[in-house]
N, C-alpha and C positions, 0 to 999 in steps of 0.2 A: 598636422594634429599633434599638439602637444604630448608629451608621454605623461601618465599617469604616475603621482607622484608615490613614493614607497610612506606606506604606512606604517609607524614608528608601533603602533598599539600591538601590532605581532609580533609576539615572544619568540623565544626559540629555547631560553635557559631559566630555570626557576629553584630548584632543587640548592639546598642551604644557602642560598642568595638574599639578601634584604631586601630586594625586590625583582623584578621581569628584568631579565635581560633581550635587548628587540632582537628578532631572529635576523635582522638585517645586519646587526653589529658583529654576532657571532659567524653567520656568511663571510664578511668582508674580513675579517681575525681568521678565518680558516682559509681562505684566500690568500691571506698572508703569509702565512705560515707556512704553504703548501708551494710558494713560490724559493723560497727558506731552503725548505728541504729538499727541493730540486736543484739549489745550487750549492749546499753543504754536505747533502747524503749520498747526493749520487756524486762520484768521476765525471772528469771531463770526457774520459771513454765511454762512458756509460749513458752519459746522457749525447754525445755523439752516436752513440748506436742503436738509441731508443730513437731520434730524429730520423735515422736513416732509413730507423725501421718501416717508418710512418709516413717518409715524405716530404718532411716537413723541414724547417730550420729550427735551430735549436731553441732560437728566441721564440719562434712560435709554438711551437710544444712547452717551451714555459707557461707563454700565457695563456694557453688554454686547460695543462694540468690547476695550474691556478681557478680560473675562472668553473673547471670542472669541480673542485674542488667547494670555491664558494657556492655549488647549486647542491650540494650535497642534501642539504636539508630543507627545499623549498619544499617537499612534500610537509612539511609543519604547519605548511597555509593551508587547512582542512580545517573542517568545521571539530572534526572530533579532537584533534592535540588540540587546540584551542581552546575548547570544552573542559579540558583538566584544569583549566586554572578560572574557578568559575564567575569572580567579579571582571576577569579580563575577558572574559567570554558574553557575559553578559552587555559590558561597553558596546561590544561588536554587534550584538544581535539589535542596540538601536539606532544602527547605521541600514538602513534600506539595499547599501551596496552589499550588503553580506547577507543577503537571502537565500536559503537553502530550502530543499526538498525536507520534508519534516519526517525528523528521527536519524538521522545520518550523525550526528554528532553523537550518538551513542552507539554507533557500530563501528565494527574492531579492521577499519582497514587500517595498520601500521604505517607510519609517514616513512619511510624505509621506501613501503611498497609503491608509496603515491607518489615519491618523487619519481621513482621510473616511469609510469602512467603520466605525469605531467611531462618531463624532460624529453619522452618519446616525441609527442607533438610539438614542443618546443626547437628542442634542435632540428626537425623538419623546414620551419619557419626560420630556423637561422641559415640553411642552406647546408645541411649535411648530407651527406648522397642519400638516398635510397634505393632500394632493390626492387627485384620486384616480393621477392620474399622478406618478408618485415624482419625476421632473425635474423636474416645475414645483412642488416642492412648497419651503416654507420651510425644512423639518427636513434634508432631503435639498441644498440649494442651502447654504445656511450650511456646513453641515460637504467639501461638495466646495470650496466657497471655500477654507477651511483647509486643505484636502490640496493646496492649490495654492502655499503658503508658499514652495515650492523655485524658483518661477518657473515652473510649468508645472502650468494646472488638469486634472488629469486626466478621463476620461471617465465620465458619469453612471452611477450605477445604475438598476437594473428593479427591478419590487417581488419576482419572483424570488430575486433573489441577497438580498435582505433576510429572506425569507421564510425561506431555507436559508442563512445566511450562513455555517456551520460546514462547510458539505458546498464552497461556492467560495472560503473564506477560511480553511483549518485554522490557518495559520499565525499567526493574531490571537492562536493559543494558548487555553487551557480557561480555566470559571471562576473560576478564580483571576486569570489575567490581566484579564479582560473586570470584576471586580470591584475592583481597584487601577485600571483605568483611570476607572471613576465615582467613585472615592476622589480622587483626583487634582481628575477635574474640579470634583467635589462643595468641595473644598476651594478650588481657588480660584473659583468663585462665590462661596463664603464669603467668602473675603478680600475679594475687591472690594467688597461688601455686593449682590450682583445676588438680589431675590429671584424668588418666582415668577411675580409680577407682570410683571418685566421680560424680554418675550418679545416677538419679534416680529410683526407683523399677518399678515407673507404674504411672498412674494418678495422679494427686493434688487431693486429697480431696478438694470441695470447699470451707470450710474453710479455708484452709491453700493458697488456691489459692486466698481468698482475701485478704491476710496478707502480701502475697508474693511481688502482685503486687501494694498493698497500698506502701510498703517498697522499692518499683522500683519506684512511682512517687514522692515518698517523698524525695527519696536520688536524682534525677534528677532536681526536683525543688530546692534542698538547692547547689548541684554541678551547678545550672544554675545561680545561682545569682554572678552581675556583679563585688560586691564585695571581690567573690572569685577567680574569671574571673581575672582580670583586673588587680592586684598584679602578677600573673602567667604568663601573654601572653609569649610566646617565643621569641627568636629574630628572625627577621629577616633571615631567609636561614637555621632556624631549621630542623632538620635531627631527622625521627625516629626509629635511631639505640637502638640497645640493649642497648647500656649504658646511653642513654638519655632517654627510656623507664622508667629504670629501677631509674635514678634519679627523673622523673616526679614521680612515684609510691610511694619512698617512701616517697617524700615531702606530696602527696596528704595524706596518709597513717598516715603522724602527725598531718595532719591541720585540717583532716575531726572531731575529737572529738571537737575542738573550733567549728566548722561552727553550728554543731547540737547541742551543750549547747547553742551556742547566738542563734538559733532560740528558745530555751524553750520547748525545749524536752525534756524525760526525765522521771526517774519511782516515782512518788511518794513512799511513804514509812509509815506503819501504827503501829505506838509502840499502844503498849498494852497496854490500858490502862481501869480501873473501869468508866461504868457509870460514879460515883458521881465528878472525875476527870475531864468526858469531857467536862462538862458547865457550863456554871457561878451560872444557880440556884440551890437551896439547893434539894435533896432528890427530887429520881423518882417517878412518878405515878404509879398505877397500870398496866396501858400498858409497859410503860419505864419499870421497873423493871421485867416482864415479860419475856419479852424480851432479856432484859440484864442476865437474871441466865438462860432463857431456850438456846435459841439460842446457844451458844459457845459448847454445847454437843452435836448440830446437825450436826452442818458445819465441812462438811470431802473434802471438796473442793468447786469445783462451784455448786451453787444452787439458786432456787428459795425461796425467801421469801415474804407471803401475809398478809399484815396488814388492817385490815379492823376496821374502829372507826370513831365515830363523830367528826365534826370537833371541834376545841381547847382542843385536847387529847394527844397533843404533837405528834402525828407522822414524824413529820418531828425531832424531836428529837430520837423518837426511829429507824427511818432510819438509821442516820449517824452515830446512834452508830452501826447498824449493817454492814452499811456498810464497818466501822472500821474494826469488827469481819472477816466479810464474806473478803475484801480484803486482812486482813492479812494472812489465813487461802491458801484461793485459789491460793495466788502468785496476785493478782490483780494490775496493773500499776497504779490505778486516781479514779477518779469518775464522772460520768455524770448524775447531778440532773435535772431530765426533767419534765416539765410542760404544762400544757394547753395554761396558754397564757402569751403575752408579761411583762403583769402589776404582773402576778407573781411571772415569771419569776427573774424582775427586783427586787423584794423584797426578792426571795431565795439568789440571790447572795450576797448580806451581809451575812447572815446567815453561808453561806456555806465558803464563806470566815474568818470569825471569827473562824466559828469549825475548818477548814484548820489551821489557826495560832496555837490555840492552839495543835489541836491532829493530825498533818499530817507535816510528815519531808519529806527529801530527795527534790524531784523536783516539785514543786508545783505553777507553773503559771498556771493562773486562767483566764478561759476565758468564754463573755456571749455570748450567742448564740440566736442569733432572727432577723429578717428583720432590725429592729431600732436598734442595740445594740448597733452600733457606734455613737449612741445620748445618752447614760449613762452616767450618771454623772461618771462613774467607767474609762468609756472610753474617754471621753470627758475634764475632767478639767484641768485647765493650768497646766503643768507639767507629768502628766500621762504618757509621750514620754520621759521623759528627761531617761537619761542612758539606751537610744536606740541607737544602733550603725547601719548602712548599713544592716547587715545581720538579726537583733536581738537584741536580748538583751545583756549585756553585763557581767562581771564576777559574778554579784549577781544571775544568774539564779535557782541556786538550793533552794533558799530560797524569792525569788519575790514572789508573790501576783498577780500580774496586767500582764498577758501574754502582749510581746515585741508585736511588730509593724508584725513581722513575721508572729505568732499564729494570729494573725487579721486579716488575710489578707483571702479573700475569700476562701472556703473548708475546710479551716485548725486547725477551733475554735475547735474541737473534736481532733485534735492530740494532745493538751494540757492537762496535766498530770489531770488538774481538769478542771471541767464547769461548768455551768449551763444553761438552753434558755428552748426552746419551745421542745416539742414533736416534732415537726416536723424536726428538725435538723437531729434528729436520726431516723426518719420513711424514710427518702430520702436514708437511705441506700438499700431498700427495693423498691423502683423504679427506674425503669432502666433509671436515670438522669447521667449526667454525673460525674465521679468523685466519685458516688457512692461506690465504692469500700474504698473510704479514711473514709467514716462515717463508716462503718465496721471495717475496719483497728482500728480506733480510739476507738471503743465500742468492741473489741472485746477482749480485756483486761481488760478493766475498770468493775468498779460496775455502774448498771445503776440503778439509782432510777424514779420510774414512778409515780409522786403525780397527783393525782386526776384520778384514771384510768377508773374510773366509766363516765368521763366526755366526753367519745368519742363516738360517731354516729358509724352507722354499719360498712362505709368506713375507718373512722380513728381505729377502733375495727380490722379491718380484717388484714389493715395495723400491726399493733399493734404483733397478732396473728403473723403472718411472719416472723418478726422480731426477738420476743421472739425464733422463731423457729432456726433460725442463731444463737441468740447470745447462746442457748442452743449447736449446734453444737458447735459453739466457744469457749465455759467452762468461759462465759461470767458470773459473779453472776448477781443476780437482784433484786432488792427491788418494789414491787408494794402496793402503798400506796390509799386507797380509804374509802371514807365514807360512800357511799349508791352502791355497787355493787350485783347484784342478784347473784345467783348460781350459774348458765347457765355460765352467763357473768364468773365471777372465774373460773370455769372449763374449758374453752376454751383457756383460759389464761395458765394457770398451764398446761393442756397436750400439750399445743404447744412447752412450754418449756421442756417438757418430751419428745419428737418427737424427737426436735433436740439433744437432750442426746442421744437419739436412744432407747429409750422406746416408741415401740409401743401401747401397750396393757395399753386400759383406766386404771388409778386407781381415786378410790374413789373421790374427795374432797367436803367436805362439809365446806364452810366459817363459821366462827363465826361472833358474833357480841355483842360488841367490841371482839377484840381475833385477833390470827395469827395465820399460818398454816407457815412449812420450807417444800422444795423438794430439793431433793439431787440428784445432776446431775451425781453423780456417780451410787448411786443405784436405782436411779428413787422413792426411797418413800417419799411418802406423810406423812407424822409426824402428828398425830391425834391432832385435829385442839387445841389452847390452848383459854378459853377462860377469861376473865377478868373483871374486877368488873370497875366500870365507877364513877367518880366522881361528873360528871357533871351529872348523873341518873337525870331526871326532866319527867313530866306530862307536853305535850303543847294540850293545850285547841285549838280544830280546831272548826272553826264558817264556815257554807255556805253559801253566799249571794248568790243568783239566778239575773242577772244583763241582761237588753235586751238593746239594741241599735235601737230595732224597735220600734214608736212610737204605733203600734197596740198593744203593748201587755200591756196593762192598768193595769196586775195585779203584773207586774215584774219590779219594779224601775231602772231607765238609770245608765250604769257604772258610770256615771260621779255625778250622783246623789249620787249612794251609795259612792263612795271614801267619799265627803263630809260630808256624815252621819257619818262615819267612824272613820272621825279625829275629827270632830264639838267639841267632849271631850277634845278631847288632846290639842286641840285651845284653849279652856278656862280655864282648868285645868294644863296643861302645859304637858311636857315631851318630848319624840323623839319618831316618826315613820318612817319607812319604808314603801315606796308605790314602790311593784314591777310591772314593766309592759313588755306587750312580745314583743313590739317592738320599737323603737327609737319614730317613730311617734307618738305614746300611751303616750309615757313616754313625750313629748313634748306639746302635748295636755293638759294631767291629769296638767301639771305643769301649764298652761296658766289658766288653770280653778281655781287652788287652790289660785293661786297670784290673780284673781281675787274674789273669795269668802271668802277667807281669806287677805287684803290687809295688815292688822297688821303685820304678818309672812313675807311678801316680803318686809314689812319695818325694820323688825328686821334683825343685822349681823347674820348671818345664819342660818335666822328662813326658808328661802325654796331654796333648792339646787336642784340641774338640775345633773342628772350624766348618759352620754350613750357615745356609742363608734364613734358618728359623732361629736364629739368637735375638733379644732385644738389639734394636739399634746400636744402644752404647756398649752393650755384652758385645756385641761383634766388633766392634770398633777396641775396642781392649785386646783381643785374642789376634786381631787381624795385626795391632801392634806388638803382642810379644810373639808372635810366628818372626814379625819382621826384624825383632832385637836378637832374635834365638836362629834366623836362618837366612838371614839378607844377606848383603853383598859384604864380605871381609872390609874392616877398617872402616865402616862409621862409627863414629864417636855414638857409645850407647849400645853396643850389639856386642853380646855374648853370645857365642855360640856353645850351648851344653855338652858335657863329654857324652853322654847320652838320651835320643829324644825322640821321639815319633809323632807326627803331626795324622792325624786322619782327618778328612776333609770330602768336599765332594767337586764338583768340578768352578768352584770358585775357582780356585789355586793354577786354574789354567791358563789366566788372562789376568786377574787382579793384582797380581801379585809377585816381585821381585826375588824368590825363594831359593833357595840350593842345600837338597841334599845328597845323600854318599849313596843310599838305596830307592827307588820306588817302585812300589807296589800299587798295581792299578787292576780294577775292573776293567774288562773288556769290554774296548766302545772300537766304533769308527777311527778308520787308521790317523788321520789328522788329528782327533783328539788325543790319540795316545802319545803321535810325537810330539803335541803341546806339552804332555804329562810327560814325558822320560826328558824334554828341553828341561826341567827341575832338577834333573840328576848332574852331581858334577858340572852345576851352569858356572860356576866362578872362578877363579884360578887363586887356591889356597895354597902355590907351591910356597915353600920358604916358611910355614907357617907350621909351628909345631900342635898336636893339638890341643894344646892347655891355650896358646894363641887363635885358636880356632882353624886349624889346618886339620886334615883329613887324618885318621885313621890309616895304620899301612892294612889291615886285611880287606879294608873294601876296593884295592887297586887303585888304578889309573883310570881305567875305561867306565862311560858310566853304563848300567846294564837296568832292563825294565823288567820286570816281572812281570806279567798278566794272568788272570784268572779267570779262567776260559769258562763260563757255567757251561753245564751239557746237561744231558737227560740220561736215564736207564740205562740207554741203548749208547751211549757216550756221544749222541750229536748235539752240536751247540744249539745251544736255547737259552734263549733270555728267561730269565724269571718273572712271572705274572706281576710280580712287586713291582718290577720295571717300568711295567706301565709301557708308554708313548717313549720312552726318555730318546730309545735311538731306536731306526726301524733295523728291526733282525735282519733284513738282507744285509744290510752294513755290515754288521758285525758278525754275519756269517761270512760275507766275502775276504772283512779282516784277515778273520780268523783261518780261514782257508790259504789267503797269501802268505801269513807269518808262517803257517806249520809246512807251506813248500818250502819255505825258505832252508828250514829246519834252524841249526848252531849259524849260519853268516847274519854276523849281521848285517846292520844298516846304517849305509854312510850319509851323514848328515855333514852339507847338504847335498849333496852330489846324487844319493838317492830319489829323494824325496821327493820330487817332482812325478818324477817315474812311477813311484809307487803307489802316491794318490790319484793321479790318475789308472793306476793301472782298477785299481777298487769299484772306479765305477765304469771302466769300459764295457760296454756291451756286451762284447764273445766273453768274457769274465767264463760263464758256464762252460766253454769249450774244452778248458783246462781241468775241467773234475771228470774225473775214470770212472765214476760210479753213476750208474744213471737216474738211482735212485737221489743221489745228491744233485745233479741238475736237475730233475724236475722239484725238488723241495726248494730249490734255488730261484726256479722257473716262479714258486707259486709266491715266496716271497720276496721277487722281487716286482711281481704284477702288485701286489699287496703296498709295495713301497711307491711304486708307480703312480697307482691309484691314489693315495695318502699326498703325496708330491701334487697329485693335479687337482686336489680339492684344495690344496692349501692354495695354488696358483689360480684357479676358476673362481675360489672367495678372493683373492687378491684382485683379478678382473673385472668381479662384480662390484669391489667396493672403492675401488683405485678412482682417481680424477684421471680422466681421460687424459691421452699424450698431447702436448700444446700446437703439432702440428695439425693445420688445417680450423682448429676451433676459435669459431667467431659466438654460436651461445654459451655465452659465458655461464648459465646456469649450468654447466658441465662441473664446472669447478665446485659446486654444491650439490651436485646428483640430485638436479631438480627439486630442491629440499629438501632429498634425506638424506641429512646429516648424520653423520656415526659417532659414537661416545668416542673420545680419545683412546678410554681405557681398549678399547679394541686395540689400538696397536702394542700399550705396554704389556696388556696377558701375552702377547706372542702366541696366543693359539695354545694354553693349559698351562703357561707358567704361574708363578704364585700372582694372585690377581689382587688381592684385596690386603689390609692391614690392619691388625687387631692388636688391642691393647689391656695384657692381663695388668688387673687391680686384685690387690691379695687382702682377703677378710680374714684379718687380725682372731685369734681368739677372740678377745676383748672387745670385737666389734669394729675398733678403727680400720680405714681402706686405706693404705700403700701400694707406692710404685714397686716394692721392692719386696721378696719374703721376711724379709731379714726384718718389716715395720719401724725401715727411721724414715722414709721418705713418703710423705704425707701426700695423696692428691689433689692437684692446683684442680680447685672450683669443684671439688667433689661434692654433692647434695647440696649446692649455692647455685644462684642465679647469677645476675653480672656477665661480666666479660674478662678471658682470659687473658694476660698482657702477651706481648710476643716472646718474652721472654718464659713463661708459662708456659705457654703452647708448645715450644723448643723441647722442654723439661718430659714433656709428653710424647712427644714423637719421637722422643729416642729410646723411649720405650717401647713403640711398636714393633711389630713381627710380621715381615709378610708371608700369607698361610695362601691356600687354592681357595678361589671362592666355593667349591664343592665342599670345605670345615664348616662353612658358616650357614647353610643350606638348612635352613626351618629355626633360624635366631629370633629369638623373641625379646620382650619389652628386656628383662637382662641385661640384655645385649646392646642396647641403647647408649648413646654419649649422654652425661650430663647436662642441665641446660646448659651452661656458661661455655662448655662445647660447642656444643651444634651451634653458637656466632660465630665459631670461625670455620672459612671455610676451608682447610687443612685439617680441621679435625671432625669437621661433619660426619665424615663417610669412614669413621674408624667404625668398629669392632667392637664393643667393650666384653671382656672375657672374666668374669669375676671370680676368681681361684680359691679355695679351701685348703686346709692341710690335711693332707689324706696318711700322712704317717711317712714315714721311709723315707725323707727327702722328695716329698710326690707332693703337690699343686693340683687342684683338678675342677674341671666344670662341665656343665654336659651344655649343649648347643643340640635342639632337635634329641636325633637317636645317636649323637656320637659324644663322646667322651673326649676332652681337651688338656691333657696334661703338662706341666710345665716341670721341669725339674734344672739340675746343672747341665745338663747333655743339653736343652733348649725345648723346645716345641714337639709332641707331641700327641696323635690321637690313635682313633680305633674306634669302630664301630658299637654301641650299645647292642 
């Protein structure tokens, strides 16, 4: 019996088109494309170990991601997509073969869904296994992967609904439909050459099944774009006979390698190269050289590696060389350098770019990753776009720097060969958001480096855990870079990543410190840990101030008193300090107090600087640069260091930022946070340097020493202040506080302590060592209280986590059965600033500015239209991220302009419209609160 020939008259593309594009054409162009990216995105390792994975040979796993690929969209053969383009709908309805149950064409089954519904039965018929349970079966799993193309795997079938699928699914339309859709697919297995041979054995491994369908949205979205469209269109009364098939194919089959090089795709490449080769400075430390002679007689494929050192010990140098190592070794595609936050983000990407230049060939567009990235100066300065073409980039892609317009475009920053951003780019693989699958796809090649890992809360830790657990099924390498991580914290890390290797059974790890530990994801061992000698070895002298806010307690001097005491030297004497504070409002206060007790300092250029995360964009971006001309590292061209200067800040300055002063002054947090903050003190070596040269002061010594300011209560026991809020749980900072005042006058030797100590903070019998039994049971109740707080963060974590990839064959796990979660769930962190708001200042006179000062006009204020990108830029560097709890009962006010709300970057602002209230004071009400703006930044209080 003859096959049924494909009919040209079913669309697939229509939308700014000048005419129907046949959904046959577009099939057989994602077909192509899909075969593309299987042999330019993926390693020859990588796709040797997806084949292995499966059973298959490598060629046969081509042609079926291929042909999987081309069936993506046969669900478009319904009566209802059809029905949206209504003279081609109507053609259909007076053909007798396209008879349907009447009304189906106007109900909402999405072609997404239908193609799993069709494909289930189909691949049955092509001889795919089946189970006896229809979820765990081959035929049934493959074609729900496909219904998942939209970025969201829908929910399994029964063998019920298959049984009857015309009584649960009328809208698939009658046999007429249901036989153009095996026309279709029947044809492109044709095309591809897939015969029937090439089937699969049984389930996807879920690795392999996020690779699969990352490589089906990716080749759909590059075969979707209009300028591979729109050169193609057919003519006119196009016919889809075999020889016109068969010419579409193979045109699609030469074009598809151009479409995917101008997007900037593509495998990076890691030559071999010494250490002392990979960077500009002379001769490695004792970590770097560690590293670089241990490491390479570890790495026998994919693995874990754990660096743990204080900060300015070059870690991020000894990463990239391992990531060199470990990519070259494993087959590795790129690299994805991920971080804590935005501000670090933005200053890795140099870095990583430089080392890119020099030590990384092949295909190497480089892209940043973060909520703001399309405000980098990387991304943003005139020309940045030039030798961008429609699709991408254009013939330079193998060797660019600056990912095209393509890789930029929303979900897509991790398909590029290299990156950098936030941790959270890659945690979202790990929450059933949509599209999740393409952050997997994209990390499940590459080397992932994790700096500052020690810096995440229970929720982004669990997260974290998950992850590692995938990119371990993956044979993903990984570099985890951290300063002050306990033991606990490392092992949780490390056997996750041993989980998804598929090593169950705990082994050993013990961290060093300084030092590194490698896991080999082939044999599951753990490499007895290595550890290393520290150059920066120093003694920091910790001081306890006891500080109350209650005026009862006569024998305990007010915060604001002691900060003053604090500095009163360094004011007369000269030098630089650090005042850290726990929260914006602290840090805004301590600053109003010192400018007035010291008026000298607020007269001098950067004698008292303000730095916290409620500044405008570009206000923070100015302060964050003269902290770094006024306290960075001696001897860049551009840095002055002041004869006298006090920074107050809040815990930005932990991790952002390259700083060194002679004093610091900190609030009482968690011990690891503190030795982030005293790593600020004397971080630099100013010998030789007088201080007119910017060299040290002789009365602040040699040694650098911390100060902390203990809050207590009445009765002089520590307590956090209610203003504190969430920021650290009191058990932390009461156990701190309890180990520093054993300690009394010794200090603490960095690093040689350090380990020690943070672990000792959160060990268990902690309580055994307090004499007073009324301090163990207060100890008792706060640390149930921390306990509890810890297992809601991790129980929301479980609830809302994509299941571990071992054992999962329904792939709706990966979408939690369709409910998806807002992204923004991962970047609040569980109460950090969630939302961004954008004050506009009413002029006397009536006119609205970005600025108090009314020179700076707002783009598309009271206009319609659309804002250009350059517009938009102008504006978001004015925003402020505030707690969504400011903005709680905003009204019409509050609203973006129209010419706004078109783009989507500025949709979901804030607008905060400011008045002059006198004194230097801005202000607007939101609901019952009051929103102040002034020079110190962001400010409210309750009406």
């Amino acid at each position: 019996m003859p096959e049924l020939m494909v009919d040209g008259r079913l669309w697939g593309k229509e939308r700014r088109l000048a005419r129907r594009y046949p959904l046959i054409c577009h099939l057989l162009d994602t077909a192509a494309v899909a075969g593309v990216l299987w042999d330019r995105v993926l390693t020859d390792a990588a796709r040797a170990r997806l084949a292995r994975a499966v059973g298959l040979s490598e060629g046969q796993l081509r042609r079926l991601v291929s042909v999987w690929a081309g069936l993506h969209d046969v669900g478009k053969i319904i009566p209802a997509f059809q029905a949206m383009s209504q003279d081609a709908y109507a053609d259909l309805m007076s053909d007798a073969g396209y008879a349907h149950a009447g009304g189906v064409e106007g109900q909402g089954l999405g072609h997404d869904r239908a193609t799993q519904w069709a494909l289930t039965s189909l691949f049955e018929a092509w001889g795919y296994p089946v189970s006896r349970t229809v979820r765990r079966s081959a035929h049934h799993q493959v074609a729900q992967l496909l219904g998942g193309h939209h970025g969201c795997v829908h929910r399994g079938l029964d063998a019920r609904h298959l049984r009857n699928r015309e009584a649960y699914v009328p809208e698939l339309g009658g046999p007429g439909w249901e036989a153009q859709r095996v026309a279709h697919a029947e044809a492109v297995r044709r095309s591809v050459g897939c015969g029937p041979e090439d089937v699969v054995r049984g389930p996807l491994p879920a690795p392999v099944a996020v690779v699969v369908l990352g490589l089906v949205v990716v080749a759909d979205w590059l075969a979707s774009q209009e300028g591979v469209i729109t050169p193609r269109l057919p003519v006119e009364g196009w016919t889809a006979d075999g020889a016109r098939l068969a010419a579409h194919w193979s045109e699609a089959s030469s074009l598809a390698g151009g479409w995917v090089a101008d997007a900037g795709l593509g495998v990076a490449e890691w030559p071999a190269k010494p250490f002392g080769e990979q960077f500009f400075f002379a001769g490695a430390n004792a970590l770097q050289a560690s590293v670089a002679e241990g490491l390479p007689g570890l790495v026998d494929g994919p693995g874990l590696l754990l660096v743990t050192a204080p900060t300015g010990e070059g870690k991020t140098e000894a990463a990239l060389h391992a990531a060199s190592v470990m990519g070259r070794v494993s087959g590795a595609s790129g690299l994805f350098f991920a971080l804590p936050t935005m501000a670090t983000a933005d200053a890795m990407h140099g870095r990583v770019a430089e080392f890119a230049e020099r030590n990384v060939t092949g295909d190497r567009a480089l892209t940043l990753l973060h909520s703001m990235a399309w405000l980098s100066e990387a991304y943003g300065r005139p020309g940045a776009e030039e030798g961008v073409a429609a699709g991408g980039l254009v013939s330079d892609a193998r060797s660019a720097l600056v990912a095209g317009r393509w890789l930029r475009g929303a979900k897509r920053g991790l398909l590029a060969p290299l990156a950098t951003g936030t941790i959270d780019q890659a945690l979202a693989g790990v929450l059933p958001v949509r599209y999740n699958v393409l952050r997997l796809l994209g990390l499940s090649n590459k080397v992932l480096v994790v700096d500052e890992a020690h810096a995440y809360g229970p929720w982004m830790h669990s997260l974290l855990v998950r992850l590692l657990e995938w990119l371990g099924a993956c044979g993903a390498p990984v570099v985890l870079l951290s300063a002050t991580l306990s033991g606990r914290s490392a092992s949780s890390l490390v056997e996750a990543y041993r989980r998804g290797c598929g090593f169950g059974e705990p082994a050993e790890v013990t961290p060093v410190y300084p030092g590194w530990l490698y896991v080999s994801g082939r044999s599951g061992v753990v490499s007895a840990p290595c550890a290393v000698s520290s150059a920066r070895a120093r003694e920091i002298a910790v001081r306890m101030v006891s500080v109350s806010r209650d005026a009862r307690a006569e024998s305990v001097a007010g915060r604001g008193a002691a900060v003053v005491e604090e500095l009163r030297p360094l004011v007369q004497r000269g030098g630089c300090a650090l005042v850290c504070c726990t929260t914006v409002a602290e840090a805004q206060e301590t600053y109003r107090l010192l400018r007035g007790e010291f008026p000298q300092l607020a007269a001098a250029e950067d004698g008292l600087l303000l730095l916290h995360s409620r500044f405008p964009a570009a206000r923070r971006l100015e302060i964050t640069e003269a902290c770094e001309r006024a306290f960075g590292k001696p001897g860049v061209e551009g840095r002055r260091r002041p004869p006298v200067s006090v920074l107050v800040a809040t815990q930005v300055v932990e991790q952002s930022l390259d700083l060194d002063f002679d004093v610091v002054v900190s609030d009482l947090a968690p011990l690891a946070q503190l030795l982030q903050r005293a790593g600020r003190c004397m971080r630099h070596d100013r010998v030789g340097l007088t201080p007119v040269e910017g060299g040290r002061v002789g009365w602040v010594g040699v040694a650098p020493r911390l100060t902390v300011l203990e809050p207590v209560d009445v009765r002089g026991e520590v307590r956090a202040p209610k203003r504190w809020g969430a920021v650290y749980p009191e058990a932390l900072l009461t156990r701190t506080s309890h180990l520093l005042r054993e300690r009394g006058d010794k200090p603490i030797a960095v690093p040689g302590e350090v380990q020690e100590l943070v672990d000792a903070v959160y060990a268990e019998d902690f309580g055994d060592r307090l004499e007073s039994a009324v301090d163990r049971e207060r100890l008792e109740r706060l640390d149930a209280e921390r306990v509890g707080a810890v297992l809601a963060e991790e129980t929301l974590a479980q609830m809302t986590l994509v299941n571990p990839p071992m054992g999962m064959v329904d792939l709706a796990e990966l979408s939690r059965e369709g409910a998806l979660v807002d992204e923004a769930l991962l970047t609040t962190r569980l109460g950090a600033d969630s939302e961004r708001a954008v004050c506009v200042f009413v002029q006397p006179g009536g006119a609205v500015t970005l600025d108090p000062e009314g020179v700076s006009p707002v783009p598309g204020w009271g206009r319609g239209g659309r804002l250009s990108v350059a517009q938009a830029r102008v504006v978001m560097r004015q925003t402020v991220p505030v707690p969504g709890g400011w903005l709680r009962g905003r009204g019409v006010a509050q609203e973006v302009p129209v010419s706004w709300g078109r783009l989507a970057a500025l949709r979901e602002l804030c607008v905060l419209p400011m008045r002059w209230s006198g004194d230097g004071v801005w202000a607007c009400s939101v609901g019952d609160r009051s929103i102040s703006f002034t020079s110190e930044g962001l400010e409210t209080s309750a009406s």
